[in-house]
C-alpha positions as CSV (number, residue, x, y, z in Angstrom):
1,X,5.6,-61.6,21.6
2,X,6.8,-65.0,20.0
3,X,10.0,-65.5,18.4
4,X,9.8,-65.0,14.7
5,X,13.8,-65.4,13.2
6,X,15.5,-67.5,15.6
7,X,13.0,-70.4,17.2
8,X,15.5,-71.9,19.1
9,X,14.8,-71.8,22.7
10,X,16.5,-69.6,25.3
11,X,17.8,-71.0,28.3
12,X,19.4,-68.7,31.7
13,X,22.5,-71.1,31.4
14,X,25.1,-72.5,29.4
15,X,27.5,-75.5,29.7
16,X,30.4,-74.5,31.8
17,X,28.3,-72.7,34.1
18,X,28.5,-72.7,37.8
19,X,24.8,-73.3,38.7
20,X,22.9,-73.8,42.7
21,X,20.2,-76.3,42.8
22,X,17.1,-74.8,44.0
23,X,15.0,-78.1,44.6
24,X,16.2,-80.8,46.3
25,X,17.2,-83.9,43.8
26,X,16.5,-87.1,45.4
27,X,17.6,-90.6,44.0
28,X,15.4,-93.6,43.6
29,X,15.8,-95.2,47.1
30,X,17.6,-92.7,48.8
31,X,21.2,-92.4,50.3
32,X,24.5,-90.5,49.2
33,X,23.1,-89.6,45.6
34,X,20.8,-86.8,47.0
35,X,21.7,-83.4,46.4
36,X,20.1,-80.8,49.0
37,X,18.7,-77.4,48.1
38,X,21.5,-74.9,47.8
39,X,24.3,-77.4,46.2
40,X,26.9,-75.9,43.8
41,X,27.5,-77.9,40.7
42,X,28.7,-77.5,36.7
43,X,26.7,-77.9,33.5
44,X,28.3,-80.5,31.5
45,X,25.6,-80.1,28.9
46,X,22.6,-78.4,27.8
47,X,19.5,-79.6,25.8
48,X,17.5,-77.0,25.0
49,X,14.7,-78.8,23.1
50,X,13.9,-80.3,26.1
51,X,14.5,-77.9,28.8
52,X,17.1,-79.9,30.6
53,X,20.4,-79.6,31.4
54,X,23.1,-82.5,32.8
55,X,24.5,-81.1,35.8
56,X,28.1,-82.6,37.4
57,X,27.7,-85.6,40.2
58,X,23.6,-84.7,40.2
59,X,20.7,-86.9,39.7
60,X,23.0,-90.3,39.9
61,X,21.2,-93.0,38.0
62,X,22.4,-97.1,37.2
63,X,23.1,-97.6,33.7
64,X,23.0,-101.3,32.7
65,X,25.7,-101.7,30.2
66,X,26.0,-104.5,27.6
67,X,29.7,-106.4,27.4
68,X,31.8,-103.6,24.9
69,X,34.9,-102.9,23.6
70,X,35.6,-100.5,26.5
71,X,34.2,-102.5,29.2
72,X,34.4,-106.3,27.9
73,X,32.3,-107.8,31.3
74,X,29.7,-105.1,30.8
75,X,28.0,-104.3,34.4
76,X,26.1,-101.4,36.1
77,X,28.1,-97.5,35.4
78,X,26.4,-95.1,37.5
79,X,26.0,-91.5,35.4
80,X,24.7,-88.2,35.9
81,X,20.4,-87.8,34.5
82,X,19.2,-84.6,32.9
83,X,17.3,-82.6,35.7
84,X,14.8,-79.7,34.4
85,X,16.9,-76.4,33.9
86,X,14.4,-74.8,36.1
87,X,15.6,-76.8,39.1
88,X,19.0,-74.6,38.7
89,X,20.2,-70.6,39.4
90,X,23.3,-69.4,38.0
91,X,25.9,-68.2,40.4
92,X,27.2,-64.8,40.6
93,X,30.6,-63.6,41.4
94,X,29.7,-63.4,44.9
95,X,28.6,-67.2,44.8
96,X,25.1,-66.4,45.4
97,X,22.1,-67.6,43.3
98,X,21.1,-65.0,40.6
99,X,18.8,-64.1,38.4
100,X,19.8,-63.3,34.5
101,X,19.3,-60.7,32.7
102,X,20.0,-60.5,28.9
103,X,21.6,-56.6,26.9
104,X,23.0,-55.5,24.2
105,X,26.6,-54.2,24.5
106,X,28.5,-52.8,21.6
107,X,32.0,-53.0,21.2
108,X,34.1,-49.8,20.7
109,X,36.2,-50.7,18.4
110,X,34.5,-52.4,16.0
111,X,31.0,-51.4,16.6
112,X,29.6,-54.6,16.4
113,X,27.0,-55.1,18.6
114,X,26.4,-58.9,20.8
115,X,24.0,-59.7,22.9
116,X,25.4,-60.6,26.6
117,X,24.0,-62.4,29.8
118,X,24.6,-60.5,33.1
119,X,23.6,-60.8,36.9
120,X,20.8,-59.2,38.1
121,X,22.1,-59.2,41.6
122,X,25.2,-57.7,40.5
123,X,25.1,-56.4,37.1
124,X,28.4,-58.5,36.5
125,X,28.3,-59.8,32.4
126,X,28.4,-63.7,32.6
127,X,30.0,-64.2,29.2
128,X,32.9,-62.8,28.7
């Protein structure tokens, strides 16, 4: 059924999160920037338009730079390259890879009711 109040796009992870790569992420050429299948990393940021999410010391890339305020010589800055958020698995409280899972939970004081991601391998909530 498509989404008819809120278009925005849903992803299974947010920034902060501890995520496991499930695809190996090679760099152009080869060498220490690869990242096997399996490695544990965090989301510094999310773009949902585009499915991708920037994940900490993945996907290494050369950025040439002009002469700035910052750097007055300019020169190459290696940096971190979006990689397609289905390449990554959130990680449960076990450190496993997991599924998510998205219910409602109400709070008992208040009544107010917010929707809440959990694990599907352990039923934890991953927002807290």
């Amino acid at each position: 059924m498509p989404r008819t109040k809120n278009k925005q796009k849903k992803l299974h992870v947010k920034k902060g999160d501890t995520v496991v790569l499930t695809k190996r992420i090679t760099a152009h050429g080869g060498g220490s920037n690869d990242r096997p299948k399996g490695h544990q990393a965090r989301i510094l940021e999310v773009y949902p338009s585009k499915e991708r999410v920037l994940v900490e010391g993945v996907n290494l890339r050369l950025k040439h730079t002009k002469p700035n305020q910052v750097n007055p010589n300019g020169g190459r800055i290696e940096a971190e390259r979006p990689i397609h958020v289905s390449n990554v698995m959130p990680v449960d409280a076990n450190g496993a890879p997991t599924r998510i899972g998205r219910k409602r939970v109400e709070d008992p004081n208040t009544g107010q009711a917010r929707w809440v991601r959990y694990a599907k391998t352990t039923g934890d909530e991953l927002d807290s």
